[in-house]
C-alpha positions as CSV (number, residue, x, y, z in Angstrom):
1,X,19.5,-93.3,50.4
2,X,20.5,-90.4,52.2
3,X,22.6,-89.0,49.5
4,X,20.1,-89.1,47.4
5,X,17.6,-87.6,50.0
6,X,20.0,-84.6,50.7
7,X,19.8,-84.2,46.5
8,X,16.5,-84.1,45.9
9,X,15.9,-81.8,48.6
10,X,18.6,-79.3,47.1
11,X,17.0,-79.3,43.9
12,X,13.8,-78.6,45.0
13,X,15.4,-75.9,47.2
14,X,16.5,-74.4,44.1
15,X,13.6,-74.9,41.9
16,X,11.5,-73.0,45.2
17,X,14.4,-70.2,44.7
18,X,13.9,-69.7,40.9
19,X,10.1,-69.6,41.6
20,X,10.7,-66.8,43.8
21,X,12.6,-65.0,41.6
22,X,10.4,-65.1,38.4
23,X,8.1,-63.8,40.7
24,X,9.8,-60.8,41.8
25,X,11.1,-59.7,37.5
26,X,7.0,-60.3,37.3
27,X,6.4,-57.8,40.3
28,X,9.2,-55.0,39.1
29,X,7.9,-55.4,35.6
30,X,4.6,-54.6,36.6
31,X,5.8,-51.6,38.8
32,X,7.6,-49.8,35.4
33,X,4.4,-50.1,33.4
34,X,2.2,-48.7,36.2
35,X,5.2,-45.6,36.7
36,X,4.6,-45.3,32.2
37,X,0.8,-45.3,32.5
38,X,1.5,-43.1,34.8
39,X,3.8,-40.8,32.7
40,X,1.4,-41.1,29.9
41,X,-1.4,-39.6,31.7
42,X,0.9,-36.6,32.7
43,X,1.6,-36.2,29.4
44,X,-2.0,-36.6,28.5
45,X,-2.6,-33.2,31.1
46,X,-0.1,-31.4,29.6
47,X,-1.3,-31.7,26.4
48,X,-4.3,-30.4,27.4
49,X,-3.2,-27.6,29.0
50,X,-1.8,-26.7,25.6
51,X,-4.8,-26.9,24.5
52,X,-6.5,-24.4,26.6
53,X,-3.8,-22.1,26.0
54,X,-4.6,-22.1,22.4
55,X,-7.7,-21.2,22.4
56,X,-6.9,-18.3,24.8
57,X,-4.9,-16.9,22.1
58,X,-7.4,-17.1,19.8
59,X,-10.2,-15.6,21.4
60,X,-7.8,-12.6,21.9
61,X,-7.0,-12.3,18.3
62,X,-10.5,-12.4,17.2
63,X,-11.0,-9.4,19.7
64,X,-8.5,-7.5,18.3
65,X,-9.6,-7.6,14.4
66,X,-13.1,-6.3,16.5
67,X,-11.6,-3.6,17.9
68,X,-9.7,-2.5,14.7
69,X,-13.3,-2.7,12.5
70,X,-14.8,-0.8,15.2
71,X,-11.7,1.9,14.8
72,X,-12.5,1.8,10.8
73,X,-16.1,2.2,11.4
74,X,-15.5,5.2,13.6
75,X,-13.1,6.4,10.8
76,X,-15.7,6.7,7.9
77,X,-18.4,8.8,9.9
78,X,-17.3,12.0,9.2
79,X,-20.3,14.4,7.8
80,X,-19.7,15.8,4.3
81,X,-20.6,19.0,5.9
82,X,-17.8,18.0,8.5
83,X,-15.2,17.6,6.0
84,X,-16.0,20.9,4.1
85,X,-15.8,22.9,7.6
86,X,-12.3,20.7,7.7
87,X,-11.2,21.7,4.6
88,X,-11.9,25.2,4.9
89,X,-10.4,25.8,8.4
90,X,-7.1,24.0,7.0
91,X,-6.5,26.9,4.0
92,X,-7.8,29.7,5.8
93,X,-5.3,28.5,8.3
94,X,-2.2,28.1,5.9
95,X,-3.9,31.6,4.7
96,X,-3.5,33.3,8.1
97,X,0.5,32.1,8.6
98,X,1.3,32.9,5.1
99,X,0.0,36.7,5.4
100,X,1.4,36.7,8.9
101,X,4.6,35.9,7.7
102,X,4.3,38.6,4.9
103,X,3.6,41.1,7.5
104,X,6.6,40.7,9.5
105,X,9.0,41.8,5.9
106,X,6.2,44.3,4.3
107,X,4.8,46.0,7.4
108,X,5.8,49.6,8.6
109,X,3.5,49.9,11.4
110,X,4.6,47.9,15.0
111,X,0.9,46.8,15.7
112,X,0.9,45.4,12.6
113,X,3.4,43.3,12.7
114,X,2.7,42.0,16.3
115,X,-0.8,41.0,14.8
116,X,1.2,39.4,12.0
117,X,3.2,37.3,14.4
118,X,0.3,36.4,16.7
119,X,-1.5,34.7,13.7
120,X,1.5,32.6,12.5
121,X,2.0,31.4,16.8
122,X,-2.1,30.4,17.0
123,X,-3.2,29.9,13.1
124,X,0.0,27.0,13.5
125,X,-0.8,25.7,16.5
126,X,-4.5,25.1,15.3
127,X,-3.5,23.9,11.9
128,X,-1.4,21.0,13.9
129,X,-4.4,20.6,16.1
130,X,-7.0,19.9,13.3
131,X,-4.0,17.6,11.4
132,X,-4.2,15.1,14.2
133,X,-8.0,15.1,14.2
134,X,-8.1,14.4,10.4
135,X,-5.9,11.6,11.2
136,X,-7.9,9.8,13.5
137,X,-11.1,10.2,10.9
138,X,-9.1,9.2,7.7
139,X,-10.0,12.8,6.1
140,X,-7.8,14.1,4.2
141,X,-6.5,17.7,4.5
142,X,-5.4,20.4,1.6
143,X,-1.8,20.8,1.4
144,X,-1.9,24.3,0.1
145,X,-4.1,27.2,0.3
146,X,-7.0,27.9,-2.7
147,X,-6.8,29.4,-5.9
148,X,-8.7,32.8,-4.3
149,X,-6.3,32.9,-1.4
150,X,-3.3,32.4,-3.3
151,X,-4.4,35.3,-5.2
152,X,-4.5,37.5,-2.2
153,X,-1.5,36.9,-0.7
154,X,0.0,37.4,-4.2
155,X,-1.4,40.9,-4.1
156,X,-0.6,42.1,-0.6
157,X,3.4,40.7,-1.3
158,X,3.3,43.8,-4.0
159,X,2.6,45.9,-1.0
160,X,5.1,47.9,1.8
161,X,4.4,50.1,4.0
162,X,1.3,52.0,5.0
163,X,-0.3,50.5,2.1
164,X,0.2,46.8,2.9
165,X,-0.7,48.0,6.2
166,X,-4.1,49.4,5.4
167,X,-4.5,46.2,2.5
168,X,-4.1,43.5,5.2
169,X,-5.9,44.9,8.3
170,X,-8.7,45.0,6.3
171,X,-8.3,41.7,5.0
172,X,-8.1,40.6,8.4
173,X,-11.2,41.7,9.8
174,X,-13.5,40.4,7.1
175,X,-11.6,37.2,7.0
176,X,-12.0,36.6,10.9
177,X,-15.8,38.3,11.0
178,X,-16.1,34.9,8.6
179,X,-13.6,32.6,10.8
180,X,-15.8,33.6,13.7
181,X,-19.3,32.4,12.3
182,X,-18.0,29.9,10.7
183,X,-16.9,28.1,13.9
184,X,-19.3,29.5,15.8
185,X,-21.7,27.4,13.3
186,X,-20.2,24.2,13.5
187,X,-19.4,24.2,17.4
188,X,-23.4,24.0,17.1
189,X,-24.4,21.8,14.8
190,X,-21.4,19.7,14.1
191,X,-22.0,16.2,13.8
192,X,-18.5,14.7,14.3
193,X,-17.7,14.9,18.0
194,X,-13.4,15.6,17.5
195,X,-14.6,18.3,14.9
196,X,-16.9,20.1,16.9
197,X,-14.8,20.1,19.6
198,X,-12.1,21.7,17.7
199,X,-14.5,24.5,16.2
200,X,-15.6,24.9,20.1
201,X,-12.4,25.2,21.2
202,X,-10.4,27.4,18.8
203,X,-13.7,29.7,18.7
204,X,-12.7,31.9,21.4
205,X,-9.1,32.5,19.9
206,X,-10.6,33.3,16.6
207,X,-12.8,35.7,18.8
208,X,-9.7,37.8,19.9
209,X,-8.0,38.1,17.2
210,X,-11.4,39.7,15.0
211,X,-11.2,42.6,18.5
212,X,-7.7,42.9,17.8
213,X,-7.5,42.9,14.2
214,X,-10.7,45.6,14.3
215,X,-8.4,48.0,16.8
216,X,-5.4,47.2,14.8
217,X,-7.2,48.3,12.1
218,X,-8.6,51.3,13.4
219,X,-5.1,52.4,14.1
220,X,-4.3,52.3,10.3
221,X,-7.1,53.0,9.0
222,X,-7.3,49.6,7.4
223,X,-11.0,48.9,9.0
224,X,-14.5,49.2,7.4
225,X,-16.0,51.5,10.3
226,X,-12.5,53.5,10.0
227,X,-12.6,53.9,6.4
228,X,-16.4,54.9,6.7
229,X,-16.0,57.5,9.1
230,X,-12.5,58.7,7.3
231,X,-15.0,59.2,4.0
232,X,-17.8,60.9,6.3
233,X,-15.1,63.7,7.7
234,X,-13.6,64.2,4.1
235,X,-17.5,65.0,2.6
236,X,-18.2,67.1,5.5
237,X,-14.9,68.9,4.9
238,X,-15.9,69.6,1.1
239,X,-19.1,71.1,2.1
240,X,-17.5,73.5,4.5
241,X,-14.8,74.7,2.5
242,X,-17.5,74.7,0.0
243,X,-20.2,76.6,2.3
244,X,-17.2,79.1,3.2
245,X,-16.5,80.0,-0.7
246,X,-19.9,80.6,-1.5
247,X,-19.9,83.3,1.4
């Protein structure tokens, strides 16, 4: 009987032992699913992180196509009257570098070739100067002079000397008496601001070289006022000599 005791009381010792056991793999199981939900949920947060991050981006690239319409609007504002003053300023420019080239090989006279130079240093500086505002408005700018100007500087490259120097000092002070009001106009009344900024500014250069292209002029007689009062003392010479035979 006491066999038999000690036996059933070992078998329920290990049946109390499996128990226990089961109960622990239930217990660890457990454990790993809550540690995956947990994962999952991380995972969950990331993703919608990503998600934010998206739409960052795409409220940024929307603002950029804004900003590049708002460039493009800017771009196509440009006045017609804007883009003739534009055109014109470009040739008589080109104009001004070509004859101030032409001076420096056909000119005798030293001020006249000074002159010469001075309008190919400034006319080129404001030619690139009006190239980069035409840029930024989408105007396009002449590539050459006009048919007129062409025909001018075609002219004065047949001249040398005292001749060319007379020719182009005259051409030079009607052409900058006309550069002058020109800009003087649309530094008023421009309606682009980059344009009228640009007449503004290059106004007073234009300005000096009218005063020295008028005494320049005055030295060769190659000016208006200098060819007027050349004709006045040759009459009044006439009449004396004139006044003197008679007696």
């Amino acid at each position: 009987m006491d066999k038999k005791k000690r036996t059933g009381m070992t078998a329920f010792a290990v049946a109390g032992l499996l128990t226990a056991m089961t109960a622990v793999a239930q217990t660890g199981s457990t454990g790993s699913t809550g540690t995956t939900g947990s994962s999952s949920g991380t995972s969950g947060t990331a993703t919608g992180t990503t998600g934010t991050g998206s739409g960052s981006m795409g409220s940024g690239s929307s603002m950029g196509t804004s900003g590049s319409m708002g460039k493009m609007g800017k771009m196509g504002k440009v006045s017609a009257a804007d883009k003739t003053f534009m055109t014109k300023a470009a040739q008589g420019g080109m104009e001004e570098v070509e004859l101030g080239k032409l001076a420096a090989s056909n000119a005798s006279n030293a001020d006249v070739k000074t002159f010469g130079q001075r309008m190919v240093d400034d006319h080129s500086k404001a030619n690139d100067q009006l190239k980069q505002v035409a840029q930024g408005k989408g105007v396009t700018l002449p590539t050459d002079v006009n048919k007129m100007q062409r025909k001018d500087i075609d002219k004065l490259s047949k001249l040398n000397g005292e001749a060319f120097d007379r020719a182009y000092m005259k051409m030079m002070v009607s052409d900058h008496k006309k550069d002058v009001a020109e800009f003087k106009k649309e530094s008023k009344s421009g309606k682009d601001a980059d344009v009228k900024s640009f007449a503004s500014t290059t106004l007073p250069t234009l300005q000096d070289h009218l005063k020295m292209a008028q005494d320049t002029a005055s030295k060769v007689g190659g000016g208006t006022k200098s060819a007027s009062m050349s004709k006045h003392h040759t009459t009044k010479t006439k009449k004396t000599t004139t006044s003197t035979n008679g007696r």
